[in-house]
C-alpha positions in Angstrom: 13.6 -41.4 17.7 15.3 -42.0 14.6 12.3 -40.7 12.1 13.9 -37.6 11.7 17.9 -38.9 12.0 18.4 -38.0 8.4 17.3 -34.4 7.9 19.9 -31.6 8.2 18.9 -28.7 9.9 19.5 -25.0 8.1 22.6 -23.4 8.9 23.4 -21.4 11.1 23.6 -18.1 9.0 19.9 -19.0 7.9 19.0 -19.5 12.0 20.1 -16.3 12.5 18.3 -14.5 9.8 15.0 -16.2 10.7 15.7 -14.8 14.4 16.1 -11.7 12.6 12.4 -11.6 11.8 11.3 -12.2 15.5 11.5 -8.1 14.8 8.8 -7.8 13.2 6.5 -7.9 16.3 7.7 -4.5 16.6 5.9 -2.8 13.8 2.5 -5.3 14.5 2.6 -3.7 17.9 3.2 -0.5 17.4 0.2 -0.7 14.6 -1.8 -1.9 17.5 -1.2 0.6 19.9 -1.6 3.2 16.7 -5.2 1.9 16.2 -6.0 2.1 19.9 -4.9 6.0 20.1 -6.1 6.9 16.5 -9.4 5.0 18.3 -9.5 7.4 21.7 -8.5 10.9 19.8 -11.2 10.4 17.5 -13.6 9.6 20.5 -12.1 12.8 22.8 -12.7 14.7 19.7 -16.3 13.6 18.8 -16.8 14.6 23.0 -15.7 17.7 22.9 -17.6 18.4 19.4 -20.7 17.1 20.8 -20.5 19.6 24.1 -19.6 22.3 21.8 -22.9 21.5 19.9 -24.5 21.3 23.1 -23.5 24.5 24.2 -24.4 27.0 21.1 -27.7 25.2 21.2 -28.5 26.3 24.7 -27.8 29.7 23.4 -30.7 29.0 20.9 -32.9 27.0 23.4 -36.5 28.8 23.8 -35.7 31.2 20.8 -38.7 30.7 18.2 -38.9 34.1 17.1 -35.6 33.6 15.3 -36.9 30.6 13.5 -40.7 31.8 12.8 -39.7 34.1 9.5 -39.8 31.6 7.2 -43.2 29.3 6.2 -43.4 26.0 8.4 -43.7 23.7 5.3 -42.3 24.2 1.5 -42.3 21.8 -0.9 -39.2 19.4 -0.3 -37.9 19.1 -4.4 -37.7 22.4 -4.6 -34.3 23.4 -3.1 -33.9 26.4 -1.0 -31.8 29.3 -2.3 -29.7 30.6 0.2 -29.3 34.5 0.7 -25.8 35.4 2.6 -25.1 38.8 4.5 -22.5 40.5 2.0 -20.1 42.6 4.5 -18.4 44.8 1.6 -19.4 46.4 -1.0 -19.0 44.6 -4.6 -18.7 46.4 -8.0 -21.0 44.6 -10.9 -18.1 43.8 -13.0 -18.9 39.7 -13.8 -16.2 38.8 -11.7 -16.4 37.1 -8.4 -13.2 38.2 -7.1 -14.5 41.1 -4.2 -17.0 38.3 -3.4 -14.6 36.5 -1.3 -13.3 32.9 -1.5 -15.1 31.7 1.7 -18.3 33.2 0.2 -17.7 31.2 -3.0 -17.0 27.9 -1.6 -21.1 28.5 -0.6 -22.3 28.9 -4.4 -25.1 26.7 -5.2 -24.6 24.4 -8.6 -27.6 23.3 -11.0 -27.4 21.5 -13.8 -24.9 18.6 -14.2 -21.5 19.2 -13.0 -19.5 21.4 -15.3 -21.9 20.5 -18.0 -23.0 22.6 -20.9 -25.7 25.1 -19.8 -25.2 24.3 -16.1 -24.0 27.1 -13.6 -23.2 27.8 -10.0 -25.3 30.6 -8.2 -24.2 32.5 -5.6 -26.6 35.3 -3.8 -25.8 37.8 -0.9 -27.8 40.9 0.6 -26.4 44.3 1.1 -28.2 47.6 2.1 -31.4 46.2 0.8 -30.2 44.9 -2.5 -30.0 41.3 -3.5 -26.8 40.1 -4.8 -26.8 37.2 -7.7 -23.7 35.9 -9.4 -23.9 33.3 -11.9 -20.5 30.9 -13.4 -22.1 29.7 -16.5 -20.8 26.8 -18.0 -21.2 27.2 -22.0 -19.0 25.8 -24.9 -20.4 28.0 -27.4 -21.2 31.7 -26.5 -24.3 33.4 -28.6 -24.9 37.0 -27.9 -28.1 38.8 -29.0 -28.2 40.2 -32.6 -29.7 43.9 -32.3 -31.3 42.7 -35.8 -33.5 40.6 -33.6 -36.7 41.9 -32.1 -37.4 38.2 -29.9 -35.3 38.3 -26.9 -34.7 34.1 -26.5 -32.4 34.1 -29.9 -29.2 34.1 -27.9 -27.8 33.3 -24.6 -29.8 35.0 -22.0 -30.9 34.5 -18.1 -34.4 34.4 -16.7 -35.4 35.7 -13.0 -38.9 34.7 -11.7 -40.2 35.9 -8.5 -43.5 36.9 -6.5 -44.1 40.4 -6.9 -45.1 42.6 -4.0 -48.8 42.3 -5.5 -48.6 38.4 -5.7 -48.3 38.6 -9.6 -45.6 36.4 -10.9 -42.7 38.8 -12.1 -40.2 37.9 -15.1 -37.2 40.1 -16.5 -35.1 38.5 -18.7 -31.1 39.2 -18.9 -30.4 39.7 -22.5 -26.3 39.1 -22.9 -25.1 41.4 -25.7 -21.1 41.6 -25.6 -18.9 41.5 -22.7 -20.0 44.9 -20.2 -23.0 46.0 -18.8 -26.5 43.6 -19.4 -30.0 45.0 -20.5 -33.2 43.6 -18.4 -36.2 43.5 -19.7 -40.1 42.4 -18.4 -40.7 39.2 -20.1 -44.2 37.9 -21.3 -45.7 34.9 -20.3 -44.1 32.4 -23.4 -40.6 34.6 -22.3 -39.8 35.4 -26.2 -40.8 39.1 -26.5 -40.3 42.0 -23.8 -43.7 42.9 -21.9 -46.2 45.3 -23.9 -46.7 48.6 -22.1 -43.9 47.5 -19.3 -41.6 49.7 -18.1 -37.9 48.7 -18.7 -36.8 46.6 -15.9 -33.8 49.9 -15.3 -33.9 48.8 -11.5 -32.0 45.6 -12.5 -28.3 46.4 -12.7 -26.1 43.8 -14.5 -22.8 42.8 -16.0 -21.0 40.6 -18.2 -17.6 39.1 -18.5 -16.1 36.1 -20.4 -14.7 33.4 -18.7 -12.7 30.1 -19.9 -15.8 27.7 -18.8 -18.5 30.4 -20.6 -19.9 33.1 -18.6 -19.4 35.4 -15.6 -22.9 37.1 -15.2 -23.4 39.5 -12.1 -26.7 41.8 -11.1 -28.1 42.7 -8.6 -31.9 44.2 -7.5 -33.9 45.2 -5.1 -35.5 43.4 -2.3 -38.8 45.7 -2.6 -39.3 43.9 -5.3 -40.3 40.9 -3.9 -43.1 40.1 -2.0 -43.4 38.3 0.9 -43.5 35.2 0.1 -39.5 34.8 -0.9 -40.6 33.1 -4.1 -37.5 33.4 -6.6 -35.9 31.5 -9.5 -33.3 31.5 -11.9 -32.4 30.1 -15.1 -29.9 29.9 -17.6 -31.4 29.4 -21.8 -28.4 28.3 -23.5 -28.2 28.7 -27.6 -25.3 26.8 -29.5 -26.3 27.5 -33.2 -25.6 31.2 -34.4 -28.0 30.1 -37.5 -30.8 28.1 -36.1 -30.8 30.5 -32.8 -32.6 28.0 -31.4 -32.4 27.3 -27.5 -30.9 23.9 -26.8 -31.6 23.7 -23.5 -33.0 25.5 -20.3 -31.1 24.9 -16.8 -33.2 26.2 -13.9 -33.2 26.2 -10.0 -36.8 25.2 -10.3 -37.3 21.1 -10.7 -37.9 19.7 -14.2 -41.7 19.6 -15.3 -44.6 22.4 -15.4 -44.9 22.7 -11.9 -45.6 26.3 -11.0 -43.7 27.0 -8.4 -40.2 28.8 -7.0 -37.3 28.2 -4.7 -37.9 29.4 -0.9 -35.2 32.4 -1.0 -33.5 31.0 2.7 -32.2 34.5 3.9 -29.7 33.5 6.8 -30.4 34.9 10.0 -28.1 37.9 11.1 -29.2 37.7 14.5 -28.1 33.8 14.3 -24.8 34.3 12.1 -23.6 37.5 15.2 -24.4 34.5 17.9 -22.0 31.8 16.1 -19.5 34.1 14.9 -19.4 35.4 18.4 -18.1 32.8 19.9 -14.8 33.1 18.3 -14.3 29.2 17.4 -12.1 28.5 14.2 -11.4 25.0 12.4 -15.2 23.8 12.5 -17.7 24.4 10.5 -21.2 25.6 12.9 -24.3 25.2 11.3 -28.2 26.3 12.7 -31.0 24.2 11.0 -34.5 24.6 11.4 -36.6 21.7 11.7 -37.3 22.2 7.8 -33.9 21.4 7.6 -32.8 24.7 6.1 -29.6 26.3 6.9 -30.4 29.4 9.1 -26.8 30.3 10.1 -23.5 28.8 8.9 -19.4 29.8 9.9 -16.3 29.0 9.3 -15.3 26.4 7.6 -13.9 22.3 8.2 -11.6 23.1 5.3 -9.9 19.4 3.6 -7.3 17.6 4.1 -5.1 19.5 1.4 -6.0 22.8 3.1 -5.3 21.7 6.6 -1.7 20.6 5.5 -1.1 24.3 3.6 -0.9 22.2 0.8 2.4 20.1 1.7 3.6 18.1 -1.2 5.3 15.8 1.2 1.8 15.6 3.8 0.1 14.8 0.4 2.4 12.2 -0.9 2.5 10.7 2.6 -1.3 10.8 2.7 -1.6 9.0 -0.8 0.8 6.5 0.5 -1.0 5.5 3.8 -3.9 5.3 1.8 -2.9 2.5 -0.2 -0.9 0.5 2.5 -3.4 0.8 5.2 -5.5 -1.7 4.0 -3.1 -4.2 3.4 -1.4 -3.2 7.0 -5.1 -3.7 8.4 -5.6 -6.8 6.7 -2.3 -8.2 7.9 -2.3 -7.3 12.0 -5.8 -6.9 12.7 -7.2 -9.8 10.6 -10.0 -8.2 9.0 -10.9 -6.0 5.9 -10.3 -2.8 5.8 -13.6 -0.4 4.4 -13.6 2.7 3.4 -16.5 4.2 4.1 -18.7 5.8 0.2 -19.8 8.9 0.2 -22.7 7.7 -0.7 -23.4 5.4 2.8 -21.8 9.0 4.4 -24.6 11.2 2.7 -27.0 8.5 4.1 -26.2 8.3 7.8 -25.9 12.3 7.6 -29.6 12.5 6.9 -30.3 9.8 9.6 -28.4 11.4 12.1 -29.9 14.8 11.1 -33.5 13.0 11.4 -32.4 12.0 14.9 -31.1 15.6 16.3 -34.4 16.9 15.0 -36.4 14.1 17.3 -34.7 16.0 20.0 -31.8 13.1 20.3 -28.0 14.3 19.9 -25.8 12.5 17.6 -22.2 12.4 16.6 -20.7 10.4 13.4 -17.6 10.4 10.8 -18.5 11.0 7.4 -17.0 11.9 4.5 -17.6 15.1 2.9 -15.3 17.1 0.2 -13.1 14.3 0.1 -12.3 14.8 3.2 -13.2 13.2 6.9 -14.9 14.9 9.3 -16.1 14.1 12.6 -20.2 15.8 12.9 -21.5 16.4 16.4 -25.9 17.5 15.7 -27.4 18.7 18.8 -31.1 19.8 19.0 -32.3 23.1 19.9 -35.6 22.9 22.1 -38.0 25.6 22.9 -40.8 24.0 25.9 -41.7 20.7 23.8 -40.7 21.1 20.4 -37.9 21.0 18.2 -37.3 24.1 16.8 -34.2 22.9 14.9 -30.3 21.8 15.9 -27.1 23.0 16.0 -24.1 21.1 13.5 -20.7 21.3 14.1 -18.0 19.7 12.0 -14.5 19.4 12.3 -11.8 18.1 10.1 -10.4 14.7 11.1 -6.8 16.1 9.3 -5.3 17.0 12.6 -5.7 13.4 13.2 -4.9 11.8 10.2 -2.1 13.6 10.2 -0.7 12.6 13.5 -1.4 8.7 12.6 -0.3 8.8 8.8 3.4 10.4 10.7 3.5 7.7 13.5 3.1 5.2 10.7 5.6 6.7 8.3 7.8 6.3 11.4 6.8 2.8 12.4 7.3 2.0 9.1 10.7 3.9 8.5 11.8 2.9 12.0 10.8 -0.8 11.4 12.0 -1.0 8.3 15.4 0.5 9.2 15.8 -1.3 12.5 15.3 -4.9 10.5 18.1 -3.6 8.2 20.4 -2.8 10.5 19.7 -6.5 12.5 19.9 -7.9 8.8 23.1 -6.2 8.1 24.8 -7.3 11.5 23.4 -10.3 11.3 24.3 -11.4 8.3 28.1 -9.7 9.1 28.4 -11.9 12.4 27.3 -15.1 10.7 29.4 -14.4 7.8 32.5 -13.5 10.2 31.3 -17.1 12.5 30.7 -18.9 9.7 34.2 -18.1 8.2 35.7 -18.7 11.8 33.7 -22.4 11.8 34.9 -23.1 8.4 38.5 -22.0 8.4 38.4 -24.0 12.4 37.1 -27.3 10.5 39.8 -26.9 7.6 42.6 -26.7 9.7 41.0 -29.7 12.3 40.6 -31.8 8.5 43.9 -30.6 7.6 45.6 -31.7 10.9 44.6 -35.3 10.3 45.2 -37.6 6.4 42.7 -39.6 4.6 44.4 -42.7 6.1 44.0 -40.7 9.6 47.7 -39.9 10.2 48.5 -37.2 11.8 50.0 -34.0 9.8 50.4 -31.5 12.5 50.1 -31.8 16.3 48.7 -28.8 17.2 46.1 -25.8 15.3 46.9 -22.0 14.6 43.6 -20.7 14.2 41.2 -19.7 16.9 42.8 -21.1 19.6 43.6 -17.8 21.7 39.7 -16.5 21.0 37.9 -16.3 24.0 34.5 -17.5 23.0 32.8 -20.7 22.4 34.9 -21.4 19.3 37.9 -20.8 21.0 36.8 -23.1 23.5 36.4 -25.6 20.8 39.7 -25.3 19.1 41.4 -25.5 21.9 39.6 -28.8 22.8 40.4 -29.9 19.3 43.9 -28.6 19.6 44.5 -30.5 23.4 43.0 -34.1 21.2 45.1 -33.3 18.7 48.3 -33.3 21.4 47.2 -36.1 22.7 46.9 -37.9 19.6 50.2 -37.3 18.9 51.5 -38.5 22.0 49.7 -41.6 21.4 51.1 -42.0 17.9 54.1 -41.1 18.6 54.5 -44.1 21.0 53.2 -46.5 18.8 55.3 -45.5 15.8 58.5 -45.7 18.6 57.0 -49.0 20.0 58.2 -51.6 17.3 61.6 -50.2 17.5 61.3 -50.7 21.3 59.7 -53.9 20.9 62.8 -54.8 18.3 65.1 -54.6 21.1 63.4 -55.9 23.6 62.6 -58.7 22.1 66.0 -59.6 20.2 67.7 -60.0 23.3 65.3 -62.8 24.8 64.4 -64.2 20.5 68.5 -64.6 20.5 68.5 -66.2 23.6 66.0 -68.7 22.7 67.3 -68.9 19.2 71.0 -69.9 20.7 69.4 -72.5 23.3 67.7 -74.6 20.3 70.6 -74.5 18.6 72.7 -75.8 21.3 69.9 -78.4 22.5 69.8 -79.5 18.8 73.9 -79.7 18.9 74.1 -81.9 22.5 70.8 -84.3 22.0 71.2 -86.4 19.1 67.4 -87.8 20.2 65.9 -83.9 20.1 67.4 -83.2 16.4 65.0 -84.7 14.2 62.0 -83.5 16.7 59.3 -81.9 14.8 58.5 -79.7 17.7 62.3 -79.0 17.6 61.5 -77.7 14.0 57.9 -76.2 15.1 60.0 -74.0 17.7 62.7 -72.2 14.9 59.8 -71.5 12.9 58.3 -70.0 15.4 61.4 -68.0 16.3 61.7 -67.0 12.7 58.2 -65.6 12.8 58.9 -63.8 15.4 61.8 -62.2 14.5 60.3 -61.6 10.5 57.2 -60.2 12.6 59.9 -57.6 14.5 61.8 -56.7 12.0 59.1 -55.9 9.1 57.8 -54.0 12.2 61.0 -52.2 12.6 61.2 -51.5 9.0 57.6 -50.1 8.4 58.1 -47.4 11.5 61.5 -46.5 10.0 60.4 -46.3 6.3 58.8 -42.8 6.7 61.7 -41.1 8.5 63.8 -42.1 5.9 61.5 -41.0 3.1 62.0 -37.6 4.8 65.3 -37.3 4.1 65.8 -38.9 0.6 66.5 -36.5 -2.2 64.9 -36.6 -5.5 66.1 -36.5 -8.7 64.3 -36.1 -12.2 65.0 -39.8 -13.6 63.2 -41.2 -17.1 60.8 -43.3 -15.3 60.2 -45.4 -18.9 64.0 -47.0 -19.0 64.0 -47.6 -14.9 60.7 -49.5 -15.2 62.0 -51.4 -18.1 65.5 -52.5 -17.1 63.9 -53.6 -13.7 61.1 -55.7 -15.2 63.8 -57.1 -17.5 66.4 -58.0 -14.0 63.6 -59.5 -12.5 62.4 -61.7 -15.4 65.9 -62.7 -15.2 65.7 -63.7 -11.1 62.2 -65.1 -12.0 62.5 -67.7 -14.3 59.3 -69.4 -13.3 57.2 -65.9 -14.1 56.3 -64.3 -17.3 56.3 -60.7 -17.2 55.6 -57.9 -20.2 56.4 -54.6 -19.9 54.5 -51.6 -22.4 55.8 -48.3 -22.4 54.9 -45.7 -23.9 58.2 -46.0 -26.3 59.5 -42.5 -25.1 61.3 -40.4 -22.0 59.2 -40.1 -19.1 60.6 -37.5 -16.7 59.6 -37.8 -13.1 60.9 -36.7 -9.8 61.1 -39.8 -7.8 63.5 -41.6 -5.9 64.9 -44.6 -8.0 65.4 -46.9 -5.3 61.6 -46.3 -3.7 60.4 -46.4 -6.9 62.2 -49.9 -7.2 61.0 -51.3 -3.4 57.4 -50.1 -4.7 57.3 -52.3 -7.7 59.0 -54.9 -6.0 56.0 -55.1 -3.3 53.2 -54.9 -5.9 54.8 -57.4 -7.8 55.5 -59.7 -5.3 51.8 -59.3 -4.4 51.1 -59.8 -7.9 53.4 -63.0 -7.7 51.2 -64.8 -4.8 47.7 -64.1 -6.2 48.6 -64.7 -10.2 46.9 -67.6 -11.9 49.6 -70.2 -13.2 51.1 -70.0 -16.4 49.5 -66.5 -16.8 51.7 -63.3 -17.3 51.6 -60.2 -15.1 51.6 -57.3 -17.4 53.6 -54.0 -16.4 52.0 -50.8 -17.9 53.3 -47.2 -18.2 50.7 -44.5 -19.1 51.2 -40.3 -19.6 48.6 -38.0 -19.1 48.7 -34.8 -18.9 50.1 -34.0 -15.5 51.0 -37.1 -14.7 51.9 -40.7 -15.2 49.9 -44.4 -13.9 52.6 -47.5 -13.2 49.8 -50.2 -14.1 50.5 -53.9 -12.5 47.7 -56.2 -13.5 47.4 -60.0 -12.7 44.7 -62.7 -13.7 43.3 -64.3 -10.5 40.8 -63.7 -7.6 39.2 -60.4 -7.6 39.2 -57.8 -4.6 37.3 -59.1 -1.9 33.9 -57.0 -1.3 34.7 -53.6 0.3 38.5 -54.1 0.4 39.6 -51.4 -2.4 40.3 -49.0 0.2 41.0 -51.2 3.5 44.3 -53.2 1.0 46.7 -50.2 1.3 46.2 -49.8 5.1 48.6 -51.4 7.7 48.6 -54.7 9.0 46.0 -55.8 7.0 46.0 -58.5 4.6 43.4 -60.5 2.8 45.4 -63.3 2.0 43.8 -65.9 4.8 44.8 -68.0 7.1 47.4 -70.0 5.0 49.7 -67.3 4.4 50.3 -66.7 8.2 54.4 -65.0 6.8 52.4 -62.2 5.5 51.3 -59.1 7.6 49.9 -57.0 5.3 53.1 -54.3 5.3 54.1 -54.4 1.6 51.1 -52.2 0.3 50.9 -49.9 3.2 54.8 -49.6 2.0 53.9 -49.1 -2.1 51.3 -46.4 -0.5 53.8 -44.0 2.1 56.5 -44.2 -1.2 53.4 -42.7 -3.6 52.5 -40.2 -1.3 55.8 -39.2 -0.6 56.5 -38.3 -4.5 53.5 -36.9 -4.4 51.5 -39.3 -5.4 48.3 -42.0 -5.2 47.9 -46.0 -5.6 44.5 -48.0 -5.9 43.4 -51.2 -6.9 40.8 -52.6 -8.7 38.8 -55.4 -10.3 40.1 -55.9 -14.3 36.7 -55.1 -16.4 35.9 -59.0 -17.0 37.1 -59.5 -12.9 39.3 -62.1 -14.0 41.5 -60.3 -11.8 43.1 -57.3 -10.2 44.9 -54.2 -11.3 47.3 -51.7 -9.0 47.5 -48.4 -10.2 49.8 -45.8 -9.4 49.8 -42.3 -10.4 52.9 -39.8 -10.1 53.4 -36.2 -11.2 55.5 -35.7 -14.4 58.0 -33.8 -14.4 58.1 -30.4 -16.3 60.9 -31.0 -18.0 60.5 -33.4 -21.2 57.2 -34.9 -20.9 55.9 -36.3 -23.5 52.5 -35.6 -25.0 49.9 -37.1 -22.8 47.7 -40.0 -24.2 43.6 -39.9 -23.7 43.2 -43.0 -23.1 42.8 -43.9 -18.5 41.7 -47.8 -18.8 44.0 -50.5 -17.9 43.8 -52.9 -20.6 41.6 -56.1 -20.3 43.2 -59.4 -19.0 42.6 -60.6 -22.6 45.3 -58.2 -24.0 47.6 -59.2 -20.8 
């Protein structure tokens, strides 16, 4: 039980401040229940994209003859080129701006990203026309030099594509200065236009400088082609205008000497009016055929930035939940938090799309764009076989958003509320605190070291009405009582004086007479025994009498500034004079030593140490009387070669009616040092004894305030001297 006796409990502003964090359940909730809803949107909103998949490919269910114009197989590395309907009409200028920004965000890039010689492609149909528009990315333009007869000494596109007769057709794009762009038929090695070939006048072409390279725009026509929608394009980029030599070749067509063109993927009007019909915005809709080509594509996902209008504040928000969210996760839920990489997305795309085209309907998160996206795939049947499926993608941002503002306000909410409880917390244990502090000053106040009272009741807190006024009021009723009680024991020994006089005279007067009338009772020793026992009694009452009266009368004594040196030293002179039998010496500090005292207490003090000093001195030694200055106050030094302090009674000596003189010395009642103590503290004062440094015997020290006026200049040294020096 008493293991843990010793250890002190935290206050009680710090208890309160760790209640204050009982609070923080409140934001590990709320994430909770923010988890669980971010949990069922996202699976209401893969439902309702995977019905909404479900129902466009029941439009398509049974429909082969919209996927049977295109070959059933192509090779796989060669990647498709997609043809989109153009709506408007577009002026060959080399700028893309009457394409239309949602027809851009479709152009196709070859070529590492943004590197030298790379470019996206863009191509559209129109009114029997093909549409191409190239962004070339090139660092150093080269145009052609008309002093040049080979047509691959400068910067220059190539277009291959299956002819109408099966032959394998090549014009090449020469790029002569910013404006309209010559074709020409291209022989087999592509250096030199074709001998005996017509100009290629049907291709139409301009050019226009951009801050990446090139904007390159043409168009031709689809009789052209032939059949089988072989086409390619490529970009021969020269650097050096000396060397003219090309650097490099970036084509649609994979690396190596395969022969060979992209599939030119024309999307499928009939399939574009069926998606477009339905009138949904915010998704992306995508046909595939079971080749995994895009047949039919609308509208768009967007990203997050887009979805948000491009709100600095969404954006800063977003960036912010980002980087706390997996700290958040890691703290309330317990586990990691993972992203998911776009590669791992990519992956489970391609799974997912292997699935919907095994006739089984999926629905997944990914990340595409840098952006989330819920994708619902749904197959499109036709008796038993897969003829392709039907994608539908939606931006997550809707639901982001929504979660990444609860948070911001669990967050702001949590972090405001445990400020606030802080705030009023820490007010209400600094007020109760202060209360409990200023209650325990005035309750240490109320009582001196030596457990006197100094006031019978308290001021403070007393007329509050909770708990701590209950408790000062408790203190202040002990405190009444107490007084009560001292109050009749500090009357008793006058009571007990005359009660006991009357009786104690009576006795006194009938020994007297009994030792007058009996001549055989006079020299009785128990004659003798009895007045000495009456004179105790009466010594007993009267230093009784004296010690209850002595502070009343301090009360109303009057000081005076006196020189404290030349009243110490003509009294130790008088009473070497009344006490032949003593030695006494006397060092001063041989100047004035102004203090506010009263000269006869001061007197009655030194005669009670003295005496004290008297009965416990070692014969034929002297008793030294010392007077020290410091610097706000002075030490009346009495030591005395003898025994030393008994162990534990430094404190105890100065205390009434206690003596450690023993049983011999049954006169003394241990008064005259709780007397020398009440006379220091009533100038203002202290007394305390102790051992002498070789405890040979004791010293009795006490210290009074100097008076301001006159005092002399204080010494350093605070030792009694040794008994040696005495």
């Amino acid at each position: 039980m008493k293991l843990f006796s010793g250890i002190r409990g935290p206050r009680l502003g710090t208890k309160l401040m760790l209640l204050g964090f009982a609070l923080l359940v409140i934001p590990w909730l709320s994430y909770l229940q923010l988890i669980e809803m971010e949990r069922l949107l996202i699976q209401s909103r893969e439902n309702v994209q995977l019905l909404l998949a479900r129902g466009i490919s029941t439009l398509f269910n049974g429909r082969d003859d919209l996927f049977n114009d295109l070959p059933v197989s192509y090779p796989v590395e060669y990647e498709p080129l997609y043809v989109h309907p153009l709506t408007t009409s577009v002026r060959l200028d080399g700028y893309p701006g009457d394409w239309g920004s949602v027809l851009m965000e479709k152009a196709q890039h070859f070529g590492p990203v943004s590197a030298d010689g790379s470019f996206d492609l863009l191509m559209a149909e129109r009114n029997d026309q093909l549409y191409i528009y190239l962004n070339i990315f090139d660092d150093q333009r080269v145009y052609r030099s008309p002093g040049y007869l080979r047509l691959d000494t400068a910067d220059h596109v190539r277009i291959n594509f299956f002819e109408t007769n099966g032959t394998d057709g090549r014009i090449t794009l020469t790029l002569h200065e910013p404006g309209v762009a010559s074709a020409y038929r291209m022989s087999n090695d592509w250096r030199f236009a074709a001998t005996g070939a017509p100009p290629a006048n049907e291709v139409q072409g301009s050019i226009a400088e951009t801050e990446t390279g090139y904007g390159v725009e043409f168009r031709l026509p689809l009789s052209m082609m032939g059949s089988r929608r072989g086409f390619a394009v490529a970009f021969a980029d020269v650097d050096n205008q000396e060397s003219r030599e090309i650097r490099s070749v970036v084509q649609t067509l994979p690396k190596g000497d395969k022969e060979s063109f992209n599939l030119v993927v024309f999307r499928s009007p009939q399939l574009l009016n069926i998606i477009q019909g339905l009138g949904y915005s915010g998704a992306r809709i995508q046909v595939i055929d079971s080749q995994r080509r895009t047949r039919a594509e609308t509208g768009s996902y967007g990203t997050t930035d887009v979805a948000n209008g491009n709100d600095p504040g969404v954006l800063d928000t977003r960036a912010w939940f980002t980087k706390i969210r997996p700290l958040l996760h890691k703290l309330i839920i317990r586990e990691e938090w993972r992203d998911q990489p776009a590669t791992e997305s990519d992956v489970m795309f391609d799974r997912a799309l292997t699935t919907a085209l095994e006739g089984k309907p999926r629905v997944l998160r990914r990340i595409s764009d840098n952006a989330q996206i819920i994708v619902a795939l749904h197959p499109i049947v036709s008796k038993d076989k897969t003829l392709g499926a039907v994608i539908v993608q939606q931006n997550m941002a809707e639901i982001l958003t929504f979660q990444e503002a609860a948070l911001e306000q669990i967050v702001l909410f949590s972090i405001l509320s445990l400020l606030a409880v802080f705030v009023v917390l820490l007010a209400f244990s600094v007020r109760l605190a202060w209360r409990i502090r200023g209650l325990r000053r005035e309750a240490n106040a109320a009582i001196d070291p030596y457990g006197r009272l100094r006031a019978s009741a308290l001021q403070s807190e007393v007329n509050a009405g909770d708990e701590i006024g209950d408790l000062a009021r408790s203190i202040d009723n002990m405190l009444l009582r107490l007084n009560q009680h001292n109050t009749f024991i500090e009357n008793m020994p006058r009571t007990l004086r005359h009660e006991i006089n009357n009786p104690l005279n009576t006795l006194s007067t009938s020994l007297q007479n009994l030792e007058n009338e009996s001549e055989s009772v006079r020299n009785s020793k128990y004659l003798e025994s009895a007045k000495r026992g009456v004179l105790r009694i009466g010594a007993i009452v009267q230093n009784l009498a004296d010690a209850a009266n002595l502070e009343e009368s301090l009360e109303t004594e009057e000081l005076e500034t006196l020189d404290i040196e030349k009243l110490i030293e003509n009294y130790v002179a008088n009473f070497q004079l009344t006490h032949e039998k003593h030695h006494f010496i006397f060092r001063g500090t041989g100047g004035p030593v102004y203090a506010r005292v009263s000269d006869y207490r001061i007197e009655q003090l030194l005669d009670k140490i003295i005496d004290n000093a008297i009965d416990f001195h070692r014969p034929e030694s002297p008793i030294k009387v010392q007077l020290d200055t410091y610097r706000e106050h002075l030490q009346i030094s009495i030591a005395n070669r003898g025994p030393a302090l008994p162990h534990g009674a430094g404190e105890s000596l100065f205390e009434s009616m206690v003596s450690h003189r023993g049983r011999q010395s049954r006169l003394h009642f241990g008064l005259g040092l709780y007397v020398v103590r009440l006379i220091a503290e009533h100038h203002g004062g202290s007394v305390h004894a102790l051992d002498l440094p070789d405890s040979s015997g004791v010293a009795i020290m006490v210290r009074l305030p100097l008076s301001p006026v006159g005092s002399p200049t204080p010494k350093k040294s605070d030792k009694v001297e040794s008994a040696e020096t005495a």
